[in-house]
N, C-alpha and C positions, 0 to 999 in steps of 0.2 A: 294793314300791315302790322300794326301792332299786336293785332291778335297772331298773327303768323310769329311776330316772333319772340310772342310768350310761347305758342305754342313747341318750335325748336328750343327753347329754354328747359320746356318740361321733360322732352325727349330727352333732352342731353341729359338732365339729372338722372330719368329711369336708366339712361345709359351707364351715368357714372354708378349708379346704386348696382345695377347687376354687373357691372367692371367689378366692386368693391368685393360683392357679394362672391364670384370667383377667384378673385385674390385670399378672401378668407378663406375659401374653401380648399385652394390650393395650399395653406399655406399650413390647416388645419391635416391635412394628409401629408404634407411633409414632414410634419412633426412627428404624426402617426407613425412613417417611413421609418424615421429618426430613431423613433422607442424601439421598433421594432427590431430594427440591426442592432441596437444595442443588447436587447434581448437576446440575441440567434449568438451575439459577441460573448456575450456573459456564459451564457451556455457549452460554448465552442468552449471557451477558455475551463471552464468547469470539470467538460471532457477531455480536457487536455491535461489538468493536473488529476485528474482520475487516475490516467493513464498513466502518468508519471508515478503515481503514487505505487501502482498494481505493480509495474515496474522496480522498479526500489524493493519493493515486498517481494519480489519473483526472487534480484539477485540478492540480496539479505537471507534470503532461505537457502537459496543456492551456496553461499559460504558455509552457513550451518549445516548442510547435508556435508560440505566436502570436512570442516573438523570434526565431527563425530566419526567421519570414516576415518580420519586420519587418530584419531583417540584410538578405535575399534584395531586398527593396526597397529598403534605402541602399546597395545595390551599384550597382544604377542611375544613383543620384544624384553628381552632381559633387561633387568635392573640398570638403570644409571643414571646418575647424577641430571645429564641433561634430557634424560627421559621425562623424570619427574619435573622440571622447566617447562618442557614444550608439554605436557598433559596440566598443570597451571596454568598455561598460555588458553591452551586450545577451551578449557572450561570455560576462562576468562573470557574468550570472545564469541565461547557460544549463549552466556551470559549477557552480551552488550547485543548481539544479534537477536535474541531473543526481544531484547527492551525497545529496539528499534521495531522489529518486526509488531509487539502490542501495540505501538503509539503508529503503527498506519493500521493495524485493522485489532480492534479488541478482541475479536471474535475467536481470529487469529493464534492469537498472545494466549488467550483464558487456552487453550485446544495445546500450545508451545510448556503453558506453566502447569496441565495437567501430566504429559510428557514428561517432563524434564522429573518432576516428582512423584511420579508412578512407580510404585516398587515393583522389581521381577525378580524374582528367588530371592528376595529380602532384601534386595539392594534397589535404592533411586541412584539418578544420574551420580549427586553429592559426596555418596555414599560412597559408591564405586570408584569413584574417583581419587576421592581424597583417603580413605581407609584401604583399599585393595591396592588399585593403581601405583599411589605414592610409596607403596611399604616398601621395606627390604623384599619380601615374596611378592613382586608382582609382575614375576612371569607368569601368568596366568593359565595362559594354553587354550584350551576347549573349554576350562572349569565356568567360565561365565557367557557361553558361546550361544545359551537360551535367553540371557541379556540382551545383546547385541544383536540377536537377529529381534527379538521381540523390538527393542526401541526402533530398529530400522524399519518394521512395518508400521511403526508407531508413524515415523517420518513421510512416510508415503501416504498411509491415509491426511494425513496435514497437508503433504500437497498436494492431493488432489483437491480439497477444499482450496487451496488459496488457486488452483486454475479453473475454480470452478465461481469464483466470482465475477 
């Protein structure tokens, strides 16, 4: 009898050892489980602030398309005191949308601060703006009308790069 119940002794240990030995193993793949979601989490969130980011940079360009058109139309318009205000403004914030629009995509910004400083008939943006735009003579007319359409394709090839990211 003795030997019988050494022998359920030993049993029961090989039992406890391969109990132990799936518990490890169990618990070695949950961990796995564990990394794993956190990984597919990290990723998810990654893509989500991608997204948000591409975003941001869509509407951010989208303002700068709408004040340059609105520049592009007080060119037209005759001299006045608040003319030259809102063509200050409108630089101003195609200036700060630019600086936004570098710091989400460089690539971006270097393609915006080529733009912006691209001379057409002698004149860049800066130029234009503050020497012609601000003067007494800055009813312009048609006289700068290869300006403004050249910068405008200038805008469109840029955003086709930024929906092409």
């Amino acid at each position: 009898m003795a030997e019988l119940s050494l022998n359920i002794a030993d049993v029961a240990a090989v039992i406890a050892a391969i109990a132990t030995s799936i518990a490890a193993l169990a618990a070695f793949r949950s961990a796995r489980s564990a990394k794993h979601a956190v990984d597919v989490h990290r990723e998810s969130e990654k893509s989500r602030l991608e997204l948000q980011k591409k975003e941001v940079l869509i509407q951010r360009f989208q303002l700068l398309l709408a004040d340059f058109a609105e520049i592009s139309a007080l060119a037209h318009e005759e001299h006045s005191q608040e003319r030259g205000i809102q063509l200050r403004h409108l630089d101003m914030q195609i200036r700060r949308h630019c600086s936004v629009i570098s710091y989400l995509s460089s690539n971006i910004g270097e393609k915006l601060q080529e733009w912006r400083t691209e001379e057409v008939g002698g004149y860049c943006n800066a130029q234009l703006l503050s020497h012609i735009l601000g003067s007494l003579n800055a009813g312009i007319g048609n006289k700068h009308k290869d300006f403004f359409e050249h910068k405008s394709k200038g805008l469109l090839r840029i955003q086709e790069l930024i929906f092409s990211l």
